[in-house]
C-alpha positions, -999 to 999 in steps of 0.1 A, spaced: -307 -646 635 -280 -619 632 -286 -584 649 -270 -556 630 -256 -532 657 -273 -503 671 -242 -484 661 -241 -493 627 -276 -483 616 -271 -449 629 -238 -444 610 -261 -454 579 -289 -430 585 -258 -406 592 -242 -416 559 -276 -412 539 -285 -375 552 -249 -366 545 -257 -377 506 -286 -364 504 -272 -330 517 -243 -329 493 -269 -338 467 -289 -311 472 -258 -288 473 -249 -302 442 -277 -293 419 -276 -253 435 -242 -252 421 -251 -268 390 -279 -243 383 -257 -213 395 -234 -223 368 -254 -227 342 -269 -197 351 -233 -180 352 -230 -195 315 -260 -176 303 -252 -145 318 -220 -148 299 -223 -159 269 -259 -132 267 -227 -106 275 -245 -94 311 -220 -105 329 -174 -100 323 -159 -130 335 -148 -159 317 -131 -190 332 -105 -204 310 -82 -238 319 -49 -231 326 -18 -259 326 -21 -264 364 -55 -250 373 -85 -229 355 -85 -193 358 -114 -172 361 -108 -139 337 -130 -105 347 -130 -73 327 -133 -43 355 -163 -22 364 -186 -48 349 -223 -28 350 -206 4 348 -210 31 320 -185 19 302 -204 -5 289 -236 17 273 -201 32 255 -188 4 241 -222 -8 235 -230 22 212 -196 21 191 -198 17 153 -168 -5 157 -162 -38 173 -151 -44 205 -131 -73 221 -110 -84 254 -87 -111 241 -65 -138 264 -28 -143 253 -39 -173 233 -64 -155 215 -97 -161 237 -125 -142 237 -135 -130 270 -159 -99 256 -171 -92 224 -197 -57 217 -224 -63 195 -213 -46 164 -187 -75 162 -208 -96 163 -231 -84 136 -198 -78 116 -190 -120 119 -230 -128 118 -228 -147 147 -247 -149 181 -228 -133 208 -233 -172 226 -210 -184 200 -184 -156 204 -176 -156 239 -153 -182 249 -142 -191 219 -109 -183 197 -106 -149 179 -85 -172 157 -118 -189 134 -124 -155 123 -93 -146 108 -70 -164 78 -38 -183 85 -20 -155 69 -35 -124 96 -31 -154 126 5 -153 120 5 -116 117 -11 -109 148 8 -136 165 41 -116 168 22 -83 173 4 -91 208 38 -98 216 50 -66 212 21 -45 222 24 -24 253 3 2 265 6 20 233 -18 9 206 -10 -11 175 -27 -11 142 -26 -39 115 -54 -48 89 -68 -80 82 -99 -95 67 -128 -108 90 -145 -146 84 -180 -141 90 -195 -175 99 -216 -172 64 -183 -174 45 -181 -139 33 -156 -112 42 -147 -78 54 -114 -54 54 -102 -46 88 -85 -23 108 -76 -35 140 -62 -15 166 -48 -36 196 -37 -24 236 -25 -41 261 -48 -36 296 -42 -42 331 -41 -74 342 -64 -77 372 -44 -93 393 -37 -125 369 -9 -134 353 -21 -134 316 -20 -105 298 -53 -91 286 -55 -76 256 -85 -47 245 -93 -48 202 -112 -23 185 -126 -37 148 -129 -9 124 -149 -21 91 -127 -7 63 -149 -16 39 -163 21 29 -127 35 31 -120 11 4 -146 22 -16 -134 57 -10 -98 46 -22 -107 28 -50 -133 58 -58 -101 83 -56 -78 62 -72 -101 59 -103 -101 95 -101 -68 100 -96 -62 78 -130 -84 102 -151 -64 129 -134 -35 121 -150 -51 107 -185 -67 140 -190 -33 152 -178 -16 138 -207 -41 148 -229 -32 184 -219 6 182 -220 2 165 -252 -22 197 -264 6 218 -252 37 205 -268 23 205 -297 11 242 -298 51 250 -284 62 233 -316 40 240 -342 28 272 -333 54 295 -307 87 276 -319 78 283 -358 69 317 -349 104 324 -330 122 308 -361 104 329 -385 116 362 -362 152 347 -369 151 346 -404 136 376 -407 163 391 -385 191 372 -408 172 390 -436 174 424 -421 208 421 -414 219 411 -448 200 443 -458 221 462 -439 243 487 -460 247 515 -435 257 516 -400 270 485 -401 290 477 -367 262 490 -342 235 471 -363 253 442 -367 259 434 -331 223 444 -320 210 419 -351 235 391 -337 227 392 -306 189 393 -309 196 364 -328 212 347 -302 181 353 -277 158 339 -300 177 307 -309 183 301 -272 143 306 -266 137 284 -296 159 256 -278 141 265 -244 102 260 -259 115 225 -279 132 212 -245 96 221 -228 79 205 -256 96 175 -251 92 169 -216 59 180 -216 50 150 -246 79 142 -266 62 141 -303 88 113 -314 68 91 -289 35 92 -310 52 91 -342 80 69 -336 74 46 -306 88 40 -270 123 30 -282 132 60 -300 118 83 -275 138 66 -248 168 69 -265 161 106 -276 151 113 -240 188 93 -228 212 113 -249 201 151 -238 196 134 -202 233 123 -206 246 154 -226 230 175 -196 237 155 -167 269 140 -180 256 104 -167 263 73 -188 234 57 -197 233 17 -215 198 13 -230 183 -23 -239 150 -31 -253 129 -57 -257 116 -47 -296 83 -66 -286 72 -33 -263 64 -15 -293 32 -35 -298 17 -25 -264 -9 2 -266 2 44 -263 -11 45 -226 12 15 -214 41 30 -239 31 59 -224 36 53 -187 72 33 -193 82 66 -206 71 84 -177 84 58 -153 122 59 -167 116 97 -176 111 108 -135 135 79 -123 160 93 -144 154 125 -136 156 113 -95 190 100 -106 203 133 -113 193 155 -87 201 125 -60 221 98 -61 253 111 -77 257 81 -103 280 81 -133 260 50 -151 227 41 -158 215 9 -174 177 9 -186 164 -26 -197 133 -38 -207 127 -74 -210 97 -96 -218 90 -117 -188 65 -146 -175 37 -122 -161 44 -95 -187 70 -67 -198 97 -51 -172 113 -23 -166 142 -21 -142 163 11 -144 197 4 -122 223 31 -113 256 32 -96 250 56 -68 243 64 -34 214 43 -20 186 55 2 160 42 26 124 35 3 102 26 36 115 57 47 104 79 14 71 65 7 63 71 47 73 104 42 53 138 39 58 165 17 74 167 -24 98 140 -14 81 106 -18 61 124 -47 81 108 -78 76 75 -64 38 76 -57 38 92 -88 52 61 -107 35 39 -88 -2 49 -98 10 54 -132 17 19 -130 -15 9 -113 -37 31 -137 -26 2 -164 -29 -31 -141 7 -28 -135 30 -33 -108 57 -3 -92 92 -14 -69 123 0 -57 152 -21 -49 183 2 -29 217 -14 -10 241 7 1 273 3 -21 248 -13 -51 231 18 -60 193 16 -70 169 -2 -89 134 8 -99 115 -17 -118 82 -15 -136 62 -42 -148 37 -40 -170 8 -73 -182 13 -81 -215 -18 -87 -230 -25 -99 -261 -4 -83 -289 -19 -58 -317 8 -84 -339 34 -108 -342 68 -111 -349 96 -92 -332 95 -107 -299 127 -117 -292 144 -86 -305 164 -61 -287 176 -29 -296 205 -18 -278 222 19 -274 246 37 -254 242 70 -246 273 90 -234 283 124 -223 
């Protein structure tokens, strides 16, 4: 019978306490991580451990415990510590009431399933460029139910903590009430400048009818008193023609206000002949050339979209002359796929149009001006400016369904010249 030796039995009952030693070791660091799991995806804890190309990384947010976190606890807006590639290391509880999901879910996982492809690739490019200044962007939030939010987010780079990834902080703003405020206003703004209309409409006519007949009615009689003149002739012939003078030019000053404030050849005639009335005394004043050709087919939109294609080439051609210097304008209107345009094009200088519109004060007000003119009908407002091309405004307006046919392919064509 063979004797196993002495020394290989104790190498065995070596060999078996060793396993059952590292076994033992083995569950204590398998509970200690699950517990570590818990703690953070329950948000008690701020450390994350992500897996890197050569080894994993464990990520920790300072001051973990501290008051800090009562602070960002109470916010009204979202909260997040983002990785480079978009993981989320923290996340507050408003955001995660604002995606309707458990903060188990959140942690860990990739701010990227709660945003469209379109805001992924915006925010790609801006973590790039963020420093310890903050960014802003807006996006819309995928709540895991599917529905949506507006949102500002506001995004700063913060100190690394001794790794080499960049940590970024994100405050979520729900925008959804300031939307609601916007639209609210917007609305408002739109009956603002109906009722507006109204008024300037109410006015021009009372200059014509009512202060320009009276005015011409003082000149006749004045033509009558001086024909009636028999004695004193010189004196009384100079004071009558020169009061006659005065009222004629008052007479021309309270028909040029009726007209800009609503030309009365726009209700009774249409757009056409208002735009080219409008073009001559703009080109007889200004001594800009202007080339005017429309589509006939505009006539059969309603007053209120006539209406604000009026306005529109009324204060671009207006900005013409007191800015860019040109000595041409060409207004077109054309019908197009998605409805009727507008572009009004002139030869001079060019000018920066982010740099208006982000401007404060009177000098982006013609712009915004046009461009909620244009909104107030469904419509849509650009500006197209290249230095040595001049400037191009353009204004399009939905079509709709026409009050009647025929005339569609017509265009009327004028020039109007100093």
């Amino acid at each position: 019978m063979k004797q196993t030796p002495i020394s290989s039995k104790a190498e065995k009952l070596k060999f078996q306490r060793v396993s059952v030693s590292e076994l033992q070791s083995l569950k204590a660091r398998l509970a200690e991580a699950e517990e570590t799991l818990r703690a953070i995806r329950g948000g008690e804890v701020d450390a994350v451990m992500g897996a890197g190309k050569e080894r994993s990384q464990v990520f920790t947010l300072e001051g973990a415990g501290h008051a800090y976190r009562m602070l960002i606890e109470s916010m009204n807006e979202g909260a997040l510590t983002l990785t480079a590639d978009k993981t989320i290391l923290y996340a507050n509880q408003c955001f995660a009431r604002m995606v309707k999901c458990p903060l188990e879910q959140i942690t860990g996982s990739s701010f990227r399933r709660f945003l469209s492809p379109a805001d992924r690739a915006t925010l790609r490019p801006l973590l790039k460029r963020v420093g310890q200044s903050s960014l802003k962007i807006q996006v819309v939030l995928k709540a895991r139910d599917g529905s949506q939010m507006p949102t500002q987010i506001s995004v700063r780079s913060l100190a690394r903590n001794g790794s080499q990834s960049a940590i970024f902080g994100v405050v979520l703003a729900d925008m959804t009430e300031a939307r609601r405020s916007e639209e609210v206003l917007r609305n408002l703004t739109h009956r603002l400048m109906q009722a507006q209309e109204e008024e300037q409409k109410r006015i021009s006519r009372e200059l014509h009818d009512v202060i320009a007949q009276t005015l011409t009615g003082i000149n006749i009689r004045l033509a009558t008193l001086n024909r009636q003149a028999a004695l004193n002739t010189k004196g009384l012939d100079r004071n009558i023609a020169r009061t006659r003078r005065l009222v004629e030019k008052s007479v021309d000053i309270v028909q040029k206000f009726a007209r800009e404030l609503r030309p009365t050849v726009l209700d009774d005639l249409g757009l056409i002949p208002a735009l080219h009335s409008f073009a001559k005394l703009f080109s007889k004043r200004t001594r800009i050339h202007i080339h005017l050709k429309v589509f006939a087919g505009v006539e059969q939109l309603d007053i209120a979209k006539r209406t604000v294609f009026f306005r529109v080439a009324q204060e671009a051609l207006n900005n013409v002359a007191r800015h860019a210097k040109a000595g041409r304008v060409e207004v077109s209107i054309q019908k197009v796929t998605d409805g009727i345009c507008m572009k009004i094009k002139d030869d001079g200088k060019s000018f920066d149009v982010a740099g208006v519109l982000n401007a404060k004060g009177r000098k982006r007000l013609g712009l915004l001006g046009m461009r909620e003119r244009l909104e107030m009908v469904g419509g849509h407002f650009g500006v197209e400016s290249v230095q040595g091309q001049g400037t191009t405004v353009i204004a399009q307006i939905p079509l709709g369904k026409f009050a009647r046919g025929g005339g569609e392919s017509l265009m009327a064509s004028a020039e109007a010249r100093p």
